[in-house]
C-alpha positions as CSV (number, residue, x, y, z in Angstrom):
1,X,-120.5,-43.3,182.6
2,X,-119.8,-47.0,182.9
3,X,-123.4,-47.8,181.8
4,X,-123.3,-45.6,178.4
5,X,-120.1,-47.5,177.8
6,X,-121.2,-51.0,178.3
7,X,-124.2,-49.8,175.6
8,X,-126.9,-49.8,178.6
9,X,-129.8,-47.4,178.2
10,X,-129.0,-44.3,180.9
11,X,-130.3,-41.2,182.0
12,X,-127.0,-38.9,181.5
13,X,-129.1,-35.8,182.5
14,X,-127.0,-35.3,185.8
15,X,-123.9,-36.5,184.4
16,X,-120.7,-34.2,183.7
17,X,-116.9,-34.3,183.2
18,X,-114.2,-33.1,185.7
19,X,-110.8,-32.4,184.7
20,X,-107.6,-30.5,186.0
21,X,-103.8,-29.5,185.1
22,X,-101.4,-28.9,187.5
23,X,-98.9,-27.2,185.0
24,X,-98.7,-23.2,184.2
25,X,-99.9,-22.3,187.7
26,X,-102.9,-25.7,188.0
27,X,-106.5,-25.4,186.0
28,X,-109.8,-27.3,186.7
29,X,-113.1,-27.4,184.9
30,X,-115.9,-29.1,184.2
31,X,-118.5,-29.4,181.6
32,X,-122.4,-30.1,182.0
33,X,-124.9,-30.3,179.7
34,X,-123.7,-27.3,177.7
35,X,-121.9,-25.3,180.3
36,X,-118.0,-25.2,180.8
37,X,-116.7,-24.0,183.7
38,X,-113.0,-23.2,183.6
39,X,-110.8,-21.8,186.2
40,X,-107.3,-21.2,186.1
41,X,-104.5,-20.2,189.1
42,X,-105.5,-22.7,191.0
43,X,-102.2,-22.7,192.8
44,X,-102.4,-18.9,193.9
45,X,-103.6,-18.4,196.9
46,X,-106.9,-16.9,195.4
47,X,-107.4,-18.2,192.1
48,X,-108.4,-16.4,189.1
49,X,-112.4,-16.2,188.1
50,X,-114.0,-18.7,186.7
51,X,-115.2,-18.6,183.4
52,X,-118.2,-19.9,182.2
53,X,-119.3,-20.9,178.5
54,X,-121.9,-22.2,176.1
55,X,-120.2,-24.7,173.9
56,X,-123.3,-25.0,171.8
57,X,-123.6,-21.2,171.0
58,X,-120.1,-20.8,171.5
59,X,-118.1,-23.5,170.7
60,X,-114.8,-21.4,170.7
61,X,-115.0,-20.2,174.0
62,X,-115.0,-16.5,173.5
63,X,-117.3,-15.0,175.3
64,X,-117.1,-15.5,179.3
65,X,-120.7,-15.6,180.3
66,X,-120.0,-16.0,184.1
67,X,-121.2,-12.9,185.2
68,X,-124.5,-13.7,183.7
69,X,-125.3,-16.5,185.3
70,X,-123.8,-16.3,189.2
71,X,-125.9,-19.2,190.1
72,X,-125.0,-21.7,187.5
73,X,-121.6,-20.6,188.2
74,X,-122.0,-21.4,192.1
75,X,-123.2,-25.0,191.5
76,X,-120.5,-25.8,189.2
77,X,-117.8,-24.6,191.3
78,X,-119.5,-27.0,194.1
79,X,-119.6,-30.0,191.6
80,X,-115.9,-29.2,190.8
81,X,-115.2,-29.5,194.8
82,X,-117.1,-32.6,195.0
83,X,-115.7,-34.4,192.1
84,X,-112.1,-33.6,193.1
85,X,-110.0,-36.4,195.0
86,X,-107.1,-34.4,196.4
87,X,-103.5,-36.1,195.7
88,X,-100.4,-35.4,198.1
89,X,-98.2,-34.7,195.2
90,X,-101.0,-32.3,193.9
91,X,-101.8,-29.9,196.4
92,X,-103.4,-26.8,195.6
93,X,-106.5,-26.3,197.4
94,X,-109.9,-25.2,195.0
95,X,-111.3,-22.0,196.5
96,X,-115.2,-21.2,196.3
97,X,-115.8,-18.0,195.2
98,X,-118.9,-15.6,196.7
């Protein structure tokens, strides 16, 4: 991102964003291109389902298209593990699902 910012010319075609909560039971997601993934319970021991998105067709997040699209799902639940830096006084452990 530091590229964009500094107003150098960038190919953002790989780029997403990775964020998490830790309150109400921890949350992660991550958004590429124009896929969210969201997953919530991260602090169970099996977290909930992720749910997946299309901001641009559905920019309020109602329909859950994760079950449409298991692969795109898979590689951004492997971004989400790769983009995570695990902190001692945060420690819940993300869980790939099958």
């Amino acid at each position: 991102m530091m590229p964009l910012l500094v107003g150098e010319q960038t190919n953002l075609s790989r780029a997403f964003l990775y964020w998490e909560f830790h309150e109400n039971g921890g949350a992660r997601a991550i958004r590429k291109d124009n896929w969210k993934l969201v997953q919530t319970g991260m602090s169970q021991s099996i977290p909930n389902p992720p749910e997946l998105f299309d901001l641009q067709a559905d920019p309020g997040e109602s329909s859950n298209l994760a079950s449409q699209h298991p692969d795109l799902v898979q590689e951004l639940l492997t971004l989400l593990d790769q983009a995570r830096f695990p902190h001692p006084n945060h420690d819940w452990n993300p869980v790939l699902l099958p």
